[in-house]
C-alpha positions in Angstrom: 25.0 -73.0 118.2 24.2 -70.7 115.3 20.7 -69.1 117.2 22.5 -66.2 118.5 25.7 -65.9 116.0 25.1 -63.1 113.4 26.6 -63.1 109.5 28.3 -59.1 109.8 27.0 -57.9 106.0 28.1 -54.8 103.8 25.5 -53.6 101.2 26.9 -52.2 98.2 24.6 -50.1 96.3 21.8 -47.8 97.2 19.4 -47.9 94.4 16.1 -49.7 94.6 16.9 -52.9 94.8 20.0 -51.8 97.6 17.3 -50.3 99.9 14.7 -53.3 99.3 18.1 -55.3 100.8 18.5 -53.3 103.2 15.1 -53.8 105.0 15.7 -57.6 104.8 18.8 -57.6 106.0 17.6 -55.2 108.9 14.6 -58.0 109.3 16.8 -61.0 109.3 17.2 -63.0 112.5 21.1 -64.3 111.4 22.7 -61.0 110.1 23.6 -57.3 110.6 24.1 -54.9 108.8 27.5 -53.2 109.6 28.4 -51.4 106.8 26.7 -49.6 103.4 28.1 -48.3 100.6 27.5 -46.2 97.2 29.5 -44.3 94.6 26.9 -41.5 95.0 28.5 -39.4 98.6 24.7 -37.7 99.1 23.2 -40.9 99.9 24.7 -40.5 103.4 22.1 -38.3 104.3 19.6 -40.9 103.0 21.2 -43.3 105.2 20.4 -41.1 108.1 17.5 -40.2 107.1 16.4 -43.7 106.9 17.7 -44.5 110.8 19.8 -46.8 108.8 22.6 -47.5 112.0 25.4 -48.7 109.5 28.3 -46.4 108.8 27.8 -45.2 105.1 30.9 -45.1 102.9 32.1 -44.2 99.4 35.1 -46.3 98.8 34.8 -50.0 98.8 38.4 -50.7 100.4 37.9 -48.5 102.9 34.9 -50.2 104.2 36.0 -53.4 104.2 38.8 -52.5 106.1 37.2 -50.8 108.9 33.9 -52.7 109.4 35.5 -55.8 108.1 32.0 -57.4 107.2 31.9 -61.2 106.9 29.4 -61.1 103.7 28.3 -58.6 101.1 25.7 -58.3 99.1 25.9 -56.7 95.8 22.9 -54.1 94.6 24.6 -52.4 91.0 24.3 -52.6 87.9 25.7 -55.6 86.9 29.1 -54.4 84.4 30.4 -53.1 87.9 30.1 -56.7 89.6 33.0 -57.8 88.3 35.4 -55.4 89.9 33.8 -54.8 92.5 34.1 -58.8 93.3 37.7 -58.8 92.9 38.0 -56.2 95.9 35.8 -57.7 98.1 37.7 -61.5 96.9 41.0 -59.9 99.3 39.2 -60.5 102.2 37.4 -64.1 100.8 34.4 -62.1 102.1 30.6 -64.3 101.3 29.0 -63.1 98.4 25.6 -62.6 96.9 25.0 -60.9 93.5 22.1 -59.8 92.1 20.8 -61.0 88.9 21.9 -61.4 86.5 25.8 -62.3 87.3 27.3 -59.9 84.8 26.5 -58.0 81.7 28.8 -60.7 79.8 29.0 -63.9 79.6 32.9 -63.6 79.9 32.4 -61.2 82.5 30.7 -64.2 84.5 33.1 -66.1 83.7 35.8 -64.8 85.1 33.4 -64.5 88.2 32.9 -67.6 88.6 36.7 -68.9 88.0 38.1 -66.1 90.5 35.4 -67.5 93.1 36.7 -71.2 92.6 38.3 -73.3 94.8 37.9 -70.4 97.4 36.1 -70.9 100.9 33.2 -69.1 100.0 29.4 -68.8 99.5 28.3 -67.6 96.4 25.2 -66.4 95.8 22.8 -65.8 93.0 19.5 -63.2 93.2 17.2 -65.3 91.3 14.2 -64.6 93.2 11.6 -67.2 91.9 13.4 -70.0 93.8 12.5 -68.7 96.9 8.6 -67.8 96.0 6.3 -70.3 97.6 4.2 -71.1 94.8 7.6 -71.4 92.3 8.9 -74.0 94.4 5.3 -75.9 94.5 5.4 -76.0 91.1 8.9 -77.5 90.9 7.6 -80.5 93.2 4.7 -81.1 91.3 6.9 -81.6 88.3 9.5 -83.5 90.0 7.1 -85.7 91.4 5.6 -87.0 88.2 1.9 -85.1 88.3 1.9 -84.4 84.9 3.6 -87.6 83.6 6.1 -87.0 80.6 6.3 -83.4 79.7 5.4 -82.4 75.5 6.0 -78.7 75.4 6.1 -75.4 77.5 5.1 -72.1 76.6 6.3 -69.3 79.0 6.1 -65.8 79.1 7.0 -62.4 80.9 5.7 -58.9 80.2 5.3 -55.7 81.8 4.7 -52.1 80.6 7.7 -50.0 81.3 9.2 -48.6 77.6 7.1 -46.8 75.7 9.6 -44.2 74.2 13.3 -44.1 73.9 15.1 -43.7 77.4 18.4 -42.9 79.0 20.6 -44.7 81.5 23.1 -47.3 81.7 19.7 -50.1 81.8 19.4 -48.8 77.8 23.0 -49.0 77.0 24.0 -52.2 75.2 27.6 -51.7 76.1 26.6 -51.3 80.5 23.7 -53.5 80.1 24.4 -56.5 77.6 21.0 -56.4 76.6 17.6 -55.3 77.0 14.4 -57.1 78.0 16.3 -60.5 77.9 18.8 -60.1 80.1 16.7 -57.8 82.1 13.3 -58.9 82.9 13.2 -62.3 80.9 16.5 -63.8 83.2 14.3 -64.7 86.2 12.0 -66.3 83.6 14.8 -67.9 82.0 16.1 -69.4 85.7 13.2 -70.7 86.3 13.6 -73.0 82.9 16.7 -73.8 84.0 15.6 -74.3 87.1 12.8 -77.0 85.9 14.2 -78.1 82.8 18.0 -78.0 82.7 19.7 -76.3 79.7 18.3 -76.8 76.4 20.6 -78.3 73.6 19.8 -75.8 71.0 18.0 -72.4 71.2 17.0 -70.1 68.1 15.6 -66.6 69.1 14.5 -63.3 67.5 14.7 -59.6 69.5 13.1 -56.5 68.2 14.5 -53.0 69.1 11.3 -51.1 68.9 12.1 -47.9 71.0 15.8 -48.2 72.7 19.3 -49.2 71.6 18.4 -52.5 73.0 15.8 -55.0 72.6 12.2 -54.6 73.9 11.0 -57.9 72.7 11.9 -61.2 72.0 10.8 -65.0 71.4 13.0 -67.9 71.9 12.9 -71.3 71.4 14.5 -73.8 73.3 14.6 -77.5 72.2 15.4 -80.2 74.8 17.5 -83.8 74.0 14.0 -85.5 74.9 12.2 -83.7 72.0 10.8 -81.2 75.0 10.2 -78.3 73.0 9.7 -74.5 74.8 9.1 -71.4 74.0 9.6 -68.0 75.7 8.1 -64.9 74.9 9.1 -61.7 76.3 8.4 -57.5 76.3 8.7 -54.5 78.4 6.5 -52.7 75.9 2.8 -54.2 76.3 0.4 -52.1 77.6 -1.8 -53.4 80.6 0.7 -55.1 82.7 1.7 -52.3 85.6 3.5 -54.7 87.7 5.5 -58.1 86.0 3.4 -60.9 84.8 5.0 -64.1 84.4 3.4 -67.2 83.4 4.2 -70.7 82.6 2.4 -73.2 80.9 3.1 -77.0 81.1 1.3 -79.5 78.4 2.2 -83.0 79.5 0.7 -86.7 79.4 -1.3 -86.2 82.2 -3.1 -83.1 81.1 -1.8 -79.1 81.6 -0.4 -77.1 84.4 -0.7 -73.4 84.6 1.8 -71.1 86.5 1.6 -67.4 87.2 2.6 -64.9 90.4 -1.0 -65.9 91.7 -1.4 -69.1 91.5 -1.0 -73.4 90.0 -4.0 -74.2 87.8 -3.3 -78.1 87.2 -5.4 -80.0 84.5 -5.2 -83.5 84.7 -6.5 -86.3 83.1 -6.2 -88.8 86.0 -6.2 -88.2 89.5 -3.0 -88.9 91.0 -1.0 -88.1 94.2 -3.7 -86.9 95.6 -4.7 -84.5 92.7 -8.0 -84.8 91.8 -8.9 -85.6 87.9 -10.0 -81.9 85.9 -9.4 -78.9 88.0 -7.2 -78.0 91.3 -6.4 -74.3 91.8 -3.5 -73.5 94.2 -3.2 -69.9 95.7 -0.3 -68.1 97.3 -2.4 -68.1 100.3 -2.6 -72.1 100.1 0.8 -71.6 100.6 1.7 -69.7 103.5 2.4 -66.8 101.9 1.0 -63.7 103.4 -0.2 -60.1 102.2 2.1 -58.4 104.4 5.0 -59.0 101.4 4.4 -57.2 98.1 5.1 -58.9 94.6 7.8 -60.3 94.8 9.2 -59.2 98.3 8.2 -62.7 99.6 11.3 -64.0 97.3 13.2 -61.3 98.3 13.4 -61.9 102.0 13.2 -65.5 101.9 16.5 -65.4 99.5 18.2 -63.1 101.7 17.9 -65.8 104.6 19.0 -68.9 102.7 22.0 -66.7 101.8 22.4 -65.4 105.5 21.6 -69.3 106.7 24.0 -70.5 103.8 26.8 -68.6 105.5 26.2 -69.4 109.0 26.3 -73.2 107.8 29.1 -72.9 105.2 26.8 -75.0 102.4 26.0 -74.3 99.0 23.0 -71.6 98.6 19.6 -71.9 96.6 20.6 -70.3 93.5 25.0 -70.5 92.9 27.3 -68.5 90.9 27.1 -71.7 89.2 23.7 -71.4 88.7 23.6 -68.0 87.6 26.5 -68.8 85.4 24.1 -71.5 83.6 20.9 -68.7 82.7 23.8 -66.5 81.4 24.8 -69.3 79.3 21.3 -69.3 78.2 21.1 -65.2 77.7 24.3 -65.8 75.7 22.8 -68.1 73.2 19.6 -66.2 72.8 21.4 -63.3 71.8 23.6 -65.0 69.3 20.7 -67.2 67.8 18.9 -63.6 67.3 22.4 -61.7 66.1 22.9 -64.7 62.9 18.9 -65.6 62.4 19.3 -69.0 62.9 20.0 -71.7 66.4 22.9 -72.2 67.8 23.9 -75.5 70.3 24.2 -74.5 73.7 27.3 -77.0 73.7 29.4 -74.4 71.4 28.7 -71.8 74.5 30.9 -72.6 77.7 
């Protein structure tokens, strides 16, 4: 019944990550794109430019009442979610945010609350939980490969600040954060996503060339005794595109997790799984070179949310979901504001 019925979807928000969007949305089977729109009028000769076929506005309202879009995704920087949300909440319209779900945690909050109890989707842009190799990983872990699980070392880095820089990305006020909140938040998902919340975290930053941080170290410490660690910086040189990796120590020997590939350890065969080495690539996978990094996740989460829609059930990654890393970000940055840990319990 749903093969030929299309989700009608307003983009909101024309920067990079708005015209990544729009491609998938233009791509996806299930939606179309009726309707784009940006605080910034001279993007409407973009739009035409681009054969984009949309109408291109600059009020919200407006929009929504003409083209009267079933879903919208949101592309902006994340201190204008929240009001944003409550205009597009008149018309119970479906929702996807990016990441990460505000630049508060009360912010969130109130997101999340004003979303409850409404016949909605909510949706979350956590891209990891819709890369191939991301999700392998989660199986192999839920599955029992590596047995109990000792420690976790994780990390992201990329090489983007090298001197002080302007915008609202480097204002702590717009932002509510630096590298954390920024680059480390799909890192920090995908903890979440494995893991579940720790019930402590204690955490240093280091403001080395903005007003916000460019590096920090947490440490996360699990009710099991689980014990993880996350490392982050948008200041080391060598890393042109983002580098996350994840590294699992268990009973049954080590798993290694990057963009590339699973490198799995293991002491005994199992499931499988031969005993010492088993690499798994992308292209193991599925996954195909005509997606850049990270485009894969892009497009695969823009379906589920499309799909999600279509079939009224809960998407990958929530607003509850999102709400959870933020808890997470929220904790980090207090451990690192008073020097010492703080429960995750105290942070709701």
């Amino acid at each position: 019944m749903h093969d030929t019925k299309k989700v009608r979807v307003a983009l909101i928000g024309l920067g990079k990550l708005g015209i990544l969007h729009s491609a998938v949305i233009n791509m996806a089977p299930r939606a179309e794109l009726v309707g784009l729109m940006d605080v910034n009028k001279q993007l409407a000769t973009y739009v035409q430019q681009a054969g984009l076929k949309a109408p291109f506005y600059s009020d919200i309202d407006k929009m929504v009442a003409e083209v009267r879009p079933d879903a919208a995704v949101l592309c902006i920087p994340p201190f204008a979610n929240l009001p944003v949300v409550r205009q597009c909440l008149v018309r119970d319209m479906d929702l996807f945010v990016e990441k990460p779900l505000a630049h508060t945690l009360a912010a969130a909050k109130e997101m999340l609350d004003l979303a409850s109890g409404r016949p909605i989707v909510t949706a979350t842009g956590y891209l990891f939980a819709h890369m191939a190799l991301f999700k392998k990983a989660k199986v192999l872990l839920d599955d029992g490969v590596m047995g109990r699980i000792h420690r976790v070392r994780s990390a992201v880095y990329t090489s983007e600040v090298f001197a002080k820089k302007k915008g609202w990305l480097y204002d702590p006020e717009k932002a509510g954060g630096g590298a954390i909140i920024n680059i480390a938040s799909h890192l920090l998902y995908v903890l979440y996503w494995y893991f579940g919340l720790p019930g402590s975290v204690y955490a240093q930053t280091q403001d080395i060339y903005s007003d916000v941080e460019d590096a920090g170290t947490a440490f996360l410490t699990y009710a099991n005794g689980m014990q993880v660690t996350m490392d982050v910086s948008w200041s080391l040189p060598g890393y042109r595109l983002p580098y996350t990796e994840i590294v699992v120590e268990a009973e049954n020997g080590m798993m290694t997790l990057t963009n590339d590939a699973i490198k799995l350890h293991l002491y005994r065969a199992v499931q499988g799984f031969p005993k010492d080495w088993t690499t798994i690539h992308k292209i193991d996978l599925g996954s195909t070179s005509r997606f850049e990094i990270g485009a894969e996740g892009l497009y695969e989460e823009g379906q589920d949310f499309f799909d999600r829609c279509l079939d009224r059930r809960s998407p990958a990654v929530s607003w509850a979901d999102g709400y959870a890393v933020q808890r997470l970000i929220e904790a980090i940055y207090r451990s690192a504001a008073k020097g010492a840990a703080v429960n995750l319990g105290d942070i709701a």
